[in-house]
N, C-alpha and C positions, 0 to 999 in steps of 0.2 A: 135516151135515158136508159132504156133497156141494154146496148152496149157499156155503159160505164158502169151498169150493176154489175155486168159480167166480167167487168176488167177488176172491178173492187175483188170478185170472189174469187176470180183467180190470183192476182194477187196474195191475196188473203191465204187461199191455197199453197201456194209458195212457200211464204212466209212460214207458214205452220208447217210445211211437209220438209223443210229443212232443221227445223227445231229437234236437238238432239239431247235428250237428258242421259248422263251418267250417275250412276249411283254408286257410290263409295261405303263400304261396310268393314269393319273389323273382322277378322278375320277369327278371334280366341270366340267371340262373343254373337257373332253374326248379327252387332246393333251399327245403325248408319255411323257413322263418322263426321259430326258439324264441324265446319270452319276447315274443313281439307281445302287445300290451295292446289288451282291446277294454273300451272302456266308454261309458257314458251317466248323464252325473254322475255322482252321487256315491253311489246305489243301485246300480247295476249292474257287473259288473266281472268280467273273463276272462282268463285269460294261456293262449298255446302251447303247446302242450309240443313235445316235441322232432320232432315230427313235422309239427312249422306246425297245428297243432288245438287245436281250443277248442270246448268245447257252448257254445252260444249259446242254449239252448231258453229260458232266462227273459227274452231279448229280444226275443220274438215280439210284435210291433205297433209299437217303439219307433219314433220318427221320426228320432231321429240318434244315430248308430253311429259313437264314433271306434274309427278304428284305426292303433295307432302301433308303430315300431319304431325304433330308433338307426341314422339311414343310412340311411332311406328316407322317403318323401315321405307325409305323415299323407292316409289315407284318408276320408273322412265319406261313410256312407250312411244309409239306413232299412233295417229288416228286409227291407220288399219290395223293394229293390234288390238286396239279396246274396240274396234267394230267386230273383230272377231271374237271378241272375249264378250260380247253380247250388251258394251256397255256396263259392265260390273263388272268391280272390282274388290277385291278382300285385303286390305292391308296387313302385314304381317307386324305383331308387337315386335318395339326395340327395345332390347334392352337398358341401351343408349344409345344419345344422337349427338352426331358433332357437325350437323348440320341441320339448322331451323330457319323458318322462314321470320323474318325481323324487316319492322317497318319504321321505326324508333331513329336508324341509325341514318337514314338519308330520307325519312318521312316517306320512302316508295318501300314495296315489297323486295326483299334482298333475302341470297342466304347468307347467313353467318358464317359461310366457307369466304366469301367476301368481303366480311366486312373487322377490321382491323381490332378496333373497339371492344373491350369486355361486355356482351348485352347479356341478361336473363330475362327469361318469361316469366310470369306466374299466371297458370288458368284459373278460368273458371271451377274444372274439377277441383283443384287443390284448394278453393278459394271453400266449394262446398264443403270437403272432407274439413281443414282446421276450424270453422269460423268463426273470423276477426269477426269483432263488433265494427268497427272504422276500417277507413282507408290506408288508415295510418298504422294499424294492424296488420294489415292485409301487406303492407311493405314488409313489417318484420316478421313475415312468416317465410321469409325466403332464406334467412340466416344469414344474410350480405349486406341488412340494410338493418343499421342502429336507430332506434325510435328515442326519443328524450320527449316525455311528458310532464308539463306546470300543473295539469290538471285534467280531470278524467277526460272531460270533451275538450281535450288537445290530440297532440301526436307530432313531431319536429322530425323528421328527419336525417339523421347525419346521415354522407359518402364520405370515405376517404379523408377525413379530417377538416369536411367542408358541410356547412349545414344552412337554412334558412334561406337569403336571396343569395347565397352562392349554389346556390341547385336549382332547377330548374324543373316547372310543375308545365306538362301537355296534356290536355282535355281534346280529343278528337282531332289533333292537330294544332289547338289554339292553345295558345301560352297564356297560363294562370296568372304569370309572376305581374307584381302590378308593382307603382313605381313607391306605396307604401310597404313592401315588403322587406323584414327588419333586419339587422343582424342577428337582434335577438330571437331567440326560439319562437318559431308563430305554429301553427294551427288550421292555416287555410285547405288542408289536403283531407280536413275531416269535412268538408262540405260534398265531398263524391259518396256515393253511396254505392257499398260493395258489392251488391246485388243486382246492379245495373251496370255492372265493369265486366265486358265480353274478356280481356284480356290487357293484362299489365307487363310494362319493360320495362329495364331500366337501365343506363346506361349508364356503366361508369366512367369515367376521366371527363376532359374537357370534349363540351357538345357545341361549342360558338359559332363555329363555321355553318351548322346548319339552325340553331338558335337563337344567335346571339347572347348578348349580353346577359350574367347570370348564370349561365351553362358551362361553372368552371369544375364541380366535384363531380357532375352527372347528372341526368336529365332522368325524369319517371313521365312515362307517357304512358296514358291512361286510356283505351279504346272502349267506348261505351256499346250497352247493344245495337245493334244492326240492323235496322228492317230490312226483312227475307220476303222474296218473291216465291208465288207460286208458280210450279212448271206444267202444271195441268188447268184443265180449264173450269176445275172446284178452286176455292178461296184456300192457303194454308192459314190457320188458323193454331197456333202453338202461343204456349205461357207458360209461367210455373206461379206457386203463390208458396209462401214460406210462414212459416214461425217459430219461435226461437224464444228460450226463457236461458236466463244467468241467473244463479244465486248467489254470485260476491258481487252483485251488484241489483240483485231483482230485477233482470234486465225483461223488458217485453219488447219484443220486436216484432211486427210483419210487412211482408213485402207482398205487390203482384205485379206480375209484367203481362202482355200480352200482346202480341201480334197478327196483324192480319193481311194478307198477303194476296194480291191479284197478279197478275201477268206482267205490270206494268208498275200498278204502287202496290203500296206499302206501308202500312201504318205499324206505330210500335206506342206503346202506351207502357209507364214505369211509376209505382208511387212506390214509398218507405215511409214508415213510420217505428220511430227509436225511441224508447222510454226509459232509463236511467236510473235507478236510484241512489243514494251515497253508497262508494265505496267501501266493503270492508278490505283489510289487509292481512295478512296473514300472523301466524301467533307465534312463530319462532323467527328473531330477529332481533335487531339490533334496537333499544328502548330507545334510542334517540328519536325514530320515526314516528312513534306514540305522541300525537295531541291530543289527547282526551276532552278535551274542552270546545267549547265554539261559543260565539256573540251570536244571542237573542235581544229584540228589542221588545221589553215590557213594561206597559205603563212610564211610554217618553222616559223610556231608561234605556241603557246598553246591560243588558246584565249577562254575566261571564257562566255558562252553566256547563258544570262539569256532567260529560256521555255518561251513560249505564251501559254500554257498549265499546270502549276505551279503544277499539279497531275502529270502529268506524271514522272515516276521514270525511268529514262535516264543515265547508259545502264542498261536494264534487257531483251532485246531482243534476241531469240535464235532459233535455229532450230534444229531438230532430224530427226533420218530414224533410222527403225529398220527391222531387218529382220529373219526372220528363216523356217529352214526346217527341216524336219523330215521322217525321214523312220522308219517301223515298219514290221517286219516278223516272222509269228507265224506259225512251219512249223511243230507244233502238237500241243497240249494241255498242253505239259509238257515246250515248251520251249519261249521263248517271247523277241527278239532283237529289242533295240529299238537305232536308233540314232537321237543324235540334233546338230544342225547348229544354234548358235544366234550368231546373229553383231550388234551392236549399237553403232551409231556415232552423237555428236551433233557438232552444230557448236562453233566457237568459243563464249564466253557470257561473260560478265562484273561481276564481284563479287560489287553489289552494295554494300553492307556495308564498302567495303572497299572505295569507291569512295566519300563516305560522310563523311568522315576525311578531317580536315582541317588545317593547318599550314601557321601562320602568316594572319590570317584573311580570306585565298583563300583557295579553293582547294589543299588538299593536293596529290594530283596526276596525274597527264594527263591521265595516264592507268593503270588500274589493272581487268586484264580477265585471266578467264580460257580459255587456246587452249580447243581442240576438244576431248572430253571423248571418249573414244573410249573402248569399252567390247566385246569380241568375247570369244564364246566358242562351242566347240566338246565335245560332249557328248554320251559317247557308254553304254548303260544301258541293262545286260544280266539276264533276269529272268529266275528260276528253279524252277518247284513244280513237286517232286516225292518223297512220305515220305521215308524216310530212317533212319537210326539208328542215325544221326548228323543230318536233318534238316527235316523240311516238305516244306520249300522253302530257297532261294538260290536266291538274287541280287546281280551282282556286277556291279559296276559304275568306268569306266575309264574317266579321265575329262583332259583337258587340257583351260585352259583360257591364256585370253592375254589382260592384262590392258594396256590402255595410258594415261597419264594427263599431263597436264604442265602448269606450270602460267608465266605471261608476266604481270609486272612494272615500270611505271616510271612518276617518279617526276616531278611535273609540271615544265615546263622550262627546262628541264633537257634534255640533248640528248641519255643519256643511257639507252638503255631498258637490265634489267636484264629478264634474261628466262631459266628458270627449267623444266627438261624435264625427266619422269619418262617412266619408263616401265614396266610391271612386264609379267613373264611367270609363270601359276600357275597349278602344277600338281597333281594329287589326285587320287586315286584309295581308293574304297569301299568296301568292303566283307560283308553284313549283312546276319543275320541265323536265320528264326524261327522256332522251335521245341514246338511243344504237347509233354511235358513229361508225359502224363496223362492227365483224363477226365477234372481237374481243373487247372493244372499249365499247363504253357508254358513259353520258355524262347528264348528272342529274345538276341543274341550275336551279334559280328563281330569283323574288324578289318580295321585299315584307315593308308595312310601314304599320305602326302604334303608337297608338293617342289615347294619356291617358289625362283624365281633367279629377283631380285630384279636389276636394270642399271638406272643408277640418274647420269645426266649433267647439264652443266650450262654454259651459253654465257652470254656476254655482248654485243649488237649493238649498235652499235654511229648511232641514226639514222641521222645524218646529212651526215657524210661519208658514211654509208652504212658497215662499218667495222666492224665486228665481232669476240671478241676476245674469247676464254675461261674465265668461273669463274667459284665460287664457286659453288659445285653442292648442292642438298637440302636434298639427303640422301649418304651413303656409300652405295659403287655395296654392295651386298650383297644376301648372301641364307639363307634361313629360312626355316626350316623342324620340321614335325610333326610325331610322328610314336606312336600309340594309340592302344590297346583293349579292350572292354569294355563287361559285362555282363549285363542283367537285368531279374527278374525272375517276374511272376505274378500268384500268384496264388490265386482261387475263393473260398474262405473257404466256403460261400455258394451263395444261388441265390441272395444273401441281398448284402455279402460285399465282394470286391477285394481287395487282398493286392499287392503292387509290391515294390522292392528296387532291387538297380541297382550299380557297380562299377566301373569306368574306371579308366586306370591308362593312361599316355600320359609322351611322353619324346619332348621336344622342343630344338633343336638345330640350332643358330644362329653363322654367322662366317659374319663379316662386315671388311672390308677394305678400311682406312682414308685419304685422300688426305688432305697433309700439307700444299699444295702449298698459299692458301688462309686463311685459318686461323690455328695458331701457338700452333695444338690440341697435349698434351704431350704423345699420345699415336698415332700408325698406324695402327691397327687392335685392333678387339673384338671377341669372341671366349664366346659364355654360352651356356653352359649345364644344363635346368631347368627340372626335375621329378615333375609330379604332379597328384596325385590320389584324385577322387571327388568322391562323390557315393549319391543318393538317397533313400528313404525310405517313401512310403505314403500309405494311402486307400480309398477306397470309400466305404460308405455306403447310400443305400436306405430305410428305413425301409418300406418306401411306395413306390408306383409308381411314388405320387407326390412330395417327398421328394428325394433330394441329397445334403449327406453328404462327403465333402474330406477334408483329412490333408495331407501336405504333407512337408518335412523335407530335405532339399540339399541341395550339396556343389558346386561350381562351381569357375572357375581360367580364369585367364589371364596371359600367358606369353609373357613378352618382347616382342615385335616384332621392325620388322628397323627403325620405325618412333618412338618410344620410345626411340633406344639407341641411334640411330646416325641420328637425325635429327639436321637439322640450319635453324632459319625463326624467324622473326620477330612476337611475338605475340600481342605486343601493342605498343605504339607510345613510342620508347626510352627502349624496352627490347627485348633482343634477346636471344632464346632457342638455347643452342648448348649439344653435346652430351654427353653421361653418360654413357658409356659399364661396368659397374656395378649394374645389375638391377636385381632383383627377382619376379618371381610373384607374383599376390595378387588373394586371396581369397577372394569369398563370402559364407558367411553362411547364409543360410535362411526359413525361416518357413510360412506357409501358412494354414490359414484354410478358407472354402469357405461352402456356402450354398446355395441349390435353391427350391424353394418350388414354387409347382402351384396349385391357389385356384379356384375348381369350373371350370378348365380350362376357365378362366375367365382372369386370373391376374397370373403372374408369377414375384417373385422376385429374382433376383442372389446377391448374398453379398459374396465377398473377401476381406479379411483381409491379410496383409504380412505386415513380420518384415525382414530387412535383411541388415547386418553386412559386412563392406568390410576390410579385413584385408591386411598390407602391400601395399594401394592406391597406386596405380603411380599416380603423381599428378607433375606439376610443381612448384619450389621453388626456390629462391636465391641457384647460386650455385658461385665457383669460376674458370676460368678459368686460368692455370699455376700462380696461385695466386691474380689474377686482378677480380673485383667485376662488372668492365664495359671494355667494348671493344670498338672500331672502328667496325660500321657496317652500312653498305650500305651510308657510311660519316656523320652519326650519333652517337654519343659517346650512348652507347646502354647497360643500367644495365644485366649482365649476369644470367639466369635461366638455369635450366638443369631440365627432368623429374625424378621422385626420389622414393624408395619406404619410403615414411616417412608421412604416414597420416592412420588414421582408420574414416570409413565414417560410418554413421548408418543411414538405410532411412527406415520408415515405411509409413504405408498406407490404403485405402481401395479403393475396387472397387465395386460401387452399380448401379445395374441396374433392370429394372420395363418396366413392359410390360403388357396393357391391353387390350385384344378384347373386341371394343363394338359391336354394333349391325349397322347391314346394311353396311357393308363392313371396319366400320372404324376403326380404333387400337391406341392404344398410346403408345408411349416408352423412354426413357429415360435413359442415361447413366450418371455417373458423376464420375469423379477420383479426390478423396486428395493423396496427398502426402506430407511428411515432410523430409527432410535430414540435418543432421549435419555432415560436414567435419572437421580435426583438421587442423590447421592453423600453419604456422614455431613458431609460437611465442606460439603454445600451446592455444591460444583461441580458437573459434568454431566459421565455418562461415556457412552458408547454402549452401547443395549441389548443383554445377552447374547446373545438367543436371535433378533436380525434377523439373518439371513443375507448375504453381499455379493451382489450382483448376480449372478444365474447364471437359465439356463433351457436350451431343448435346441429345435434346427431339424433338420428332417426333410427328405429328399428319398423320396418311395416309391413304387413300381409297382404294380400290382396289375392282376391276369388274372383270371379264371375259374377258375385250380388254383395261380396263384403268388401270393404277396406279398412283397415286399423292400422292403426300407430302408435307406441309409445315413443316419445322424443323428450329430450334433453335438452336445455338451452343455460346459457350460463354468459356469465358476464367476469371477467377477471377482477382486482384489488387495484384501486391506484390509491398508495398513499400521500401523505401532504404535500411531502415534495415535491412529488410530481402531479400535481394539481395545478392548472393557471392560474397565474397570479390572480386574476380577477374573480377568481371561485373562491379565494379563500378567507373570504369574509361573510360568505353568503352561509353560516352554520345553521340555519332553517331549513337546506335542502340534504345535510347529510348528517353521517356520525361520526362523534367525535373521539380519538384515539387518547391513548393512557395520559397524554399530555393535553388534551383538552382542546386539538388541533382538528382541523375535520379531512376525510379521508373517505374514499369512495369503498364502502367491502366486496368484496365477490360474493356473490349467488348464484342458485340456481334454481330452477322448478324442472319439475319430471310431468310430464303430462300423456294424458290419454286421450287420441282421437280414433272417433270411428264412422263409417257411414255404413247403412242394409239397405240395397232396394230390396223393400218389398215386392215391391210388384213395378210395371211398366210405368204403372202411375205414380207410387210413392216411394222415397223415402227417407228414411230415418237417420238423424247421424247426433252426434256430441259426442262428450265425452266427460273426462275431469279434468281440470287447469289445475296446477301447484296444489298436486298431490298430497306433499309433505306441510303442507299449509305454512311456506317460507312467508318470511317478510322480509321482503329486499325494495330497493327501491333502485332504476337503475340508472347511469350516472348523468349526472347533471339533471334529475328531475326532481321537481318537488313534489309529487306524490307517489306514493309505494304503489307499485303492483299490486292485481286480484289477489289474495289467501284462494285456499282451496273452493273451489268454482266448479260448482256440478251445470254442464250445458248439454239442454236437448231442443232441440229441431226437427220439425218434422216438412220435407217438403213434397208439393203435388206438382207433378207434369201433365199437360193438358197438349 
């Protein structure tokens, strides 16, 4: 007994006397540096924790050691140079970087010197200095990513002239997108909470080959916080706790995280809670966006009562809680368990665009709200690195989600409230592989399968009786399966240029069953079997340090999903979408060339170019129902649509961006995105694509100290007139304004804004600003509610 205590303690001994922490610091500031990446290919690998540290013990003898951070100048050494350097290191600030580390693009850590693809970050710092209320926010503070809001607690995303299930939502590695995911503009990306998002990418063009289906405009992958280990053998113990007030909206918000950190686990604990009140708009603008009125019910009446407040946008009012937790156990070097726990619940909230319809002069609804969003998900993520003849590492990601939504309707005067009530359970398991096949290639593989079981009801309430009957529900129960494998190879022909091309193939199977009961559909189940093989092919070249050259050339699909085949809803006043379980995917093809040069590291320019091809569109059209052109719906004689593969769309574009250091802390930057799209129309004409955005982007002017940051920035959104409006926008005159002919037409805007953040001290600080300075009303295009008016924001936050 007494030899095997001695062998434990030597052992133990060992173990410990090998244990090597490095400490990573800034260099202007002398504060640690979190989430520094240290590695050596594609074996070895480290990140920060919040104290600038990392054990390095399993890179004892390596010869080359990067080390990277966002904003500062990438380090390379050998073990015995940072053993001589005492294990400390001081990163020098960069001006700019044309090399970051990206995980987004092959789901493993990569630099963007490799990887073909347009990606952007956005941190956590930045995320502090502007702060978005949503997630959805938190996109458009990048100046690359157009947001379209129906209502305050929304946020839609456009890419590239592609928006809603043609993008593609990653939570930790797990795909959001669920098989009710619309064409039309959704909302699910305000269920993440901003405060609990370590770091966001997003990639634009097609992501298929590593996605699938869905991942035709670009993929936003979303990496939540982290449980961090401690390297000493005290607990680390780090949080922050935040609050936050809005005045064009009364916003209260607070947040706390907290982490605690052993040798081995790791706990992280995250809550939010969001408070809302109606929107005001701003006072210089177009009168068209003015509703001054809103439905109250009093004394068993609908009665129409004119604001004392004629800005305020009444209902846009809402609430949130979000929560998550996480465990982390790393019970050597080789192995790394991580689990997550997110819930996020809003309350119920009004779809104003829909509330600013009108019929016969009045309001045309007493209610139209989303019930309560509800997104939970389990997440078991199992990490392996120990090279072997199949991998040098080894993830797999078990996921289980569980969607809720439902909408509630009714007619002004009316006693029926219709209500649609969905659920989704969403399953998913990951397998991804990366291998060093050699000094210069490597090839990152795996394999994916998803299951989603889809449960859609429908009541009618008399709310006068209280009586509740059954109706129509808004989709068929329904499963929807995904079963994928996919390859991609990169190899470094030399230190100059990378080449990678990549294949997946994906099998999609839908099986939907029809309730006849309410409407007189000639079929009662659907049953498709769709194959779809995508693949990529690009490179990068640097000839310089300051020069970066990529092309890059994919394909990427969308298959059918429930809300495509078998959905029923009303899309515009007197037309109603019903199903089509005859559907086929559609493809995209698309080409990409991109450029970045930095002069004098003075001035940096980025320049993308894309062209990209949609073949087979699902789109909505005229369709027939058992031979009938118009139906009975919702007691509305209602022209019939169905979704259809019968359109080719072509969107091209550029994305230019400019960035200059001046002197004495100050910078300038500047984003701006065109885009053009033509769709084909039933009748063979060409209208303009729905979801390309008008020309808009956001320039920056900002200071930054040692304990200050500030910004004023610019954002703006170009004019599209009717003409160039899609067809199908132009009946919708409740989301815009209307020009000298009484046509509607999107206007240009702008807002001028001020952000700032002070540490106070080690522990606190301080940041807002003003939003729409000039107190504009704009509203921006294709959304039914106007932006904040002038919005004084302050926050105050503690580090612990």
């Amino acid at each position: 007994m007494k030899n095997k205590f001695m062998l434990w303690l030597l052992l133990a001994f060992v173990g410990t006397s090998y244990a090597q922490t490095i400490t990573i610091k800034e260099q202007q500031t002398n504060e640690p540096v979190e989430l520094a990446t240290i590695n050596s290919g594609t074996k070895l690998f480290a990140t920060t924790n919040s104290k600038g540290q990392a054990d390095i013990s399993a890179f004892k003898g390596v010869e080359k050691i990067e080390i990277r951070s966002l904003g500062h100048k990438t380090v390379i050494k050998s073990y015995s140079e940072l053993e001589a350097d005492g294990f400390t290191i001081s990163l020098e600030n960069a001006n700019f970087s044309l090399d970051e580390v990206v995980i987004s693009g092959s789901r493993w850590r990569q630099s963007s010197d490799d990887v073909p693809a347009k990606i952007i970050s956005i941190t956590a710092k930045e995320v502090a200095l502007q702060n978005p209320q949503t997630a959805a926010d938190l996109l458009g503070i990048s100046g690359k990513v157009f947001i379209q809001k129906s209502q305050q607690g929304g946020g839609s995303p456009m890419i590239r002239g592609f928006s809603t299930s043609r993008l593609l939502y990653s939570v930790d590695g797990v795909r959001m997108n669920t098989a009710i995911f619309r064409s039309g503009n959704l909302q699910n990306v305000i269920s993440l909470d901003p405060f609990a998002i370590e770091n966001t990418e997003v990639v634009f063009g097609p992501g298929s080959v590593i996605y699938g289906s869905d991942a035709i405009g670009g993929v936003m992958s979303f990496r939540t916080l982290t449980p961090q280990f401690s390297l000493t053998d005290d607990p680390l113990i780090t949080g922050k706790a935040n609050f936050r007030y809005s005045s064009a909206n009364n916003e209260k918000t607070g947040h706390m995280d907290v982490n605690v950190g052993f040798k081995k686990w790791s706990f992280l604990t995250s809550i939010s809670s969001f408070d809302y009140d109606n929107l005001r708009q701003g006072s210089h603008g177009p009168e068209d966006y003015i509703r001054d009125y809103h439905v109250q019910r009093q004394d068993s009446m609908d009665v129409v009562i004119t604001q004392e407040d004629r800005l305020l946008q009444i209902p846009t009012a809402y609430s949130q809680i979000n929560m998550m937790q996480k465990f982390r156990f790393q019970p050597n070097e080789k192995w790394d368990f991580q689990y997550g726990f997110h819930y996020s619940e809003t309350s119920d909230y009004g779809r104003y665009d829909r509330h600013q319809r009108v019929k016969n002069g009045t309001a045309r609804y007493a209610e139209w709200n989303y019930g309560p969003q509800i997104w939970m998900m389990n997440n078991l993520s199992i990490g392996y690195s120990e090279s072997n003849s199949l991998f040098d590492q080894m993830n797999i990601r078990l996921a289980h989600q569980y969607f809720e939504e439902s909408r509630m309707d009714r007619s002004l005067n009316k006693s029926d409230r219709s209500i649609n009530d969905e659920e989704v359970h969403a399953y998913s398991i990951n397998t991804d592989f990366i291998k060093a096949t050699g000094e210069r290639n490597t090839v990152f593989y795996g394999l994916e399968y998803v299951l989603d079981d889809v449960k859609s009801a429908g009541k009618i309430t008399d709310i006068t009786t209280g009586i509740t009957e059954a109706g129509p529900s808004r989709y068929p129960n329904s499963t929807w399966q995904s079963l994928a494998a996919y390859v991609t190879d990169e190899f470094k022909v030399n230190d100059r240029f990378t080449v990678s091309g990549g294949a997946r193939y994906n099998q999609i199977l839908l099986d939907s069953e029809f309730d006849t009961t309410f409407y007189p559909f000639p079929f009662t189940e659907a049953s498709l079997s769709n194959g779809a093989l995508t693949g990529s092919l690009g490179g990068v070249y640097r000839p310089t340090d300051t020069w970066v050259l990529s092309a890059n050339l994919g394909t990427a699909f969308r298959a059918p999903n429930v809300d495509d085949v078998g959905k029923v809803f009303d899309s515009a006043p007197g037309q109603v979408v019903v199903p089509n379980p005859d559907l086929k995917p559609e493809y995209a093809y698309n080409a990409d060339l991109g450029a970045a040069k930095v002069f004098g590291d003075v001035v940096k320019i980025d320049v993308t170019g894309y062209y990209t091809q949609l073949k087979n569109s699902l789109l909505r059209r005229d369709f027939k129902l058992n031979g009938q052109d118009s139906i009975l719906y919702q007691g509305e004689i209602s022209k019939v649509q169905a979704i259809q593969n019968s359109a080719e769309a072509n969107i091209y574009g550029v994305q230019f961006g400019l960035e200059i250091k001046l002197s004495r802390g100050f910078g300038f930057s500047t984003d701006f995105n065109f885009q053009k799209g033509k769709e084909e129309l039933e009748n063979g004409e060409k209208s303009p694509v729905r979801h390309s955005a008008p020309f808009f982007g956001i320039s920056r002017l900002n200071y930054k100290t040692q304990k200050l940051s500030m910004e004023v920035n610019f954002a703006f959104q170009g004019k599209r007139d009717f003409d160039d409006m899609p067809d199908g926008e132009k009946s919708k005159k409740e989301l815009y304004a209307l020009d000298e002919n009484g046509n509607i037409y999107s206007p240009s805007w702008y807002t001028l804004n001020f952000k700032g953040l002070y540490k106070v001290s080690d522990t606190f600080d301080v940041s807002g600003g003003i939003d729409n300075l000039t107190d504009q009303r704009y509203r921006p295009y294709a959304s039914g509610v106007s932006g904040a008016g002038r919005n004084f924001v302050m926050a105050l936050t503690a580090h612990f």
